[in-house]
N, C-alpha and C positions, 0 to 999 in steps of 0.2 A: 135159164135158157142156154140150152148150148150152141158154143159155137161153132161151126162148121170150117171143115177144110174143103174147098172147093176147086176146081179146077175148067180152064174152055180152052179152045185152041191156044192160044197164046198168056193166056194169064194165071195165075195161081191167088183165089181169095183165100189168104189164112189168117190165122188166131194172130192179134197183136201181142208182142212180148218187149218186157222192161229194152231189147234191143233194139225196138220199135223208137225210141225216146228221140235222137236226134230227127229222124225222119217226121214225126209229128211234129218239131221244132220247125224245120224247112217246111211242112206242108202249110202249115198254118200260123204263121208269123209271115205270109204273102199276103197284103192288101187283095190281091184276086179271088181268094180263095175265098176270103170271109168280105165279099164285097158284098152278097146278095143273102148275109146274117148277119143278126145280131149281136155279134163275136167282134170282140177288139182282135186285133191281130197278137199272138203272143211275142214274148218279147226273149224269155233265158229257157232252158233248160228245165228247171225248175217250172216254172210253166208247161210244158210238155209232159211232163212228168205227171201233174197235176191231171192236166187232161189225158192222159192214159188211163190213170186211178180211176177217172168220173166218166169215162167217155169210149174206153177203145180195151180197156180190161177184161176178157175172159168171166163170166159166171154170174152177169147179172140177170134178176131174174123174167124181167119183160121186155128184153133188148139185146141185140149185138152189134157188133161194129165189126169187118172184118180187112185187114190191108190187102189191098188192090197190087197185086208184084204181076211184073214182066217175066214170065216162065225163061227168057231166052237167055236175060243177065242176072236176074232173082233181083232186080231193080224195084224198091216199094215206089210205085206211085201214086197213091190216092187210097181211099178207103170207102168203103159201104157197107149196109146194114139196116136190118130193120128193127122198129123202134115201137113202142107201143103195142106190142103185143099182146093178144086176151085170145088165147086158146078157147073160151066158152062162145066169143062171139066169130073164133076164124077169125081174125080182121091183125093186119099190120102197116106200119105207114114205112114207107124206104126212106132213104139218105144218104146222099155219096157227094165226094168231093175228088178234085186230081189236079196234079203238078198243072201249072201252063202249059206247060212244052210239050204237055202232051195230050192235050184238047186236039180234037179235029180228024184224030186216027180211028175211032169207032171203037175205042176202047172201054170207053165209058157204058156205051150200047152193050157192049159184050158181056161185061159184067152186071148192068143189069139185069138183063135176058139170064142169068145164071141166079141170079137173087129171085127170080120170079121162079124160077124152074123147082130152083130151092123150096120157097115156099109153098106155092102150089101142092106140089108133089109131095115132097116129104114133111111137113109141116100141115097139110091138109089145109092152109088159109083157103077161104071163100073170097076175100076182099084185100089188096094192099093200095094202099092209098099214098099218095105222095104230094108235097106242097112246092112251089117255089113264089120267088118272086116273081111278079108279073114281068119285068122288065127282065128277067132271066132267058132269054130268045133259046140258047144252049141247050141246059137243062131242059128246057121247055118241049125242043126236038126231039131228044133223049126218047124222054116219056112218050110222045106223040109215037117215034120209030118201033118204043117197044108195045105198042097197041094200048096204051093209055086213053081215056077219055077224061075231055076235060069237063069237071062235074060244075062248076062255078068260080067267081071270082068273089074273096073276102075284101068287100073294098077299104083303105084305109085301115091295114088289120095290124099291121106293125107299123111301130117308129122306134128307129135305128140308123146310126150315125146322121142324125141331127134331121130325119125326112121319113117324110109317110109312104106308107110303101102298100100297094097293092098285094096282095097272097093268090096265086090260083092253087086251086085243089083238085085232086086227077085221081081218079079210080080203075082199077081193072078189077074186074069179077075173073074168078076161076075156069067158067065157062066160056070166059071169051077168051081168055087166055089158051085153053084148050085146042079153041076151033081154031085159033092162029097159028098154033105149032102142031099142029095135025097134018 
């Protein structure tokens, strides 16, 4: 699957590269980030590294991951992507993460809205579907802002850091997505 270079007012999604390494170190060795997964926080280098190889690397074939950068500093802050991809049934599920510091500016929103546009449009998806935790209010918004419906809740679907955790699961059809940015 390729990955895309994307662009919105303020942000630039691009291709992760081996220069990406320290900054996946910083994003994801924060208890915040991986408070609502199944992810230990990482811990060295070597770690990041790993997860670039498995997780944020260029050219896998049912998936991307793309870094989240401030167009104004070229500051990486977070990252997204879709995941599960099947070109025969249209269908993909999203995923995105970001710094602290930078929750609350509509950042997040912005890139999603370009991930959807993404696929919609150029990707042809029918359906992108998205999970979080119940107890995720944030992300929850997110999706709610970007015309998400929320299709049900998997009760008791994970357990992760020592607790049972509720899953909600959230769908957009193409056609709705349509009528909202028309």
């Amino acid at each position: 699957m390729d990955t895309p270079t994307l662009n919105t007012p303020r942000l630039k999604l691009r291709p992760a590269t081996p220069e990406d390494i320290p900054f996946i170190l910083k994003l994801f060795a924060r208890s915040e980030t991986n408070l609502y997964s199944g992810y230990d926080d990482i811990k060295t280098l070597a770690d990041a590294e790993q997860m670039y190889k498995t997780y944020l690397k260029p050219g896998f074939p049912n998936h991307f991951r793309v870094v989240i950068e401030l167009k104004e500093t070229d500051e990486p802050v977070g990252t997204i992507g879709l995941y599960y991809y099947t070109k025969e049934n249209r269908r993909a599920e999203m995923g995105y993460d970001m710094l602290k510091e930078h929750w609350g500016m509509g950042l997040m929103t912005e890139a999603v809205e370009e991930i959807l546009r993404y696929g919609f449009e150029e990707l042809d998806l029918n359906r992108i579907e998205a999970t979080t935790d119940s107890e995720n209010a944030a992300s929850n918004r997110v999706l709610e802002r970007a015309g998400f419906t929320l299709e049900g809740r998997l009760r008791e679907r994970d357990i992760y850091k020592d607790n049972i955790h509720d899953e909600l699961f959230f769908g957009l059809l193409a056609r709705e997505w349509k009528k909202r940015v028309s």
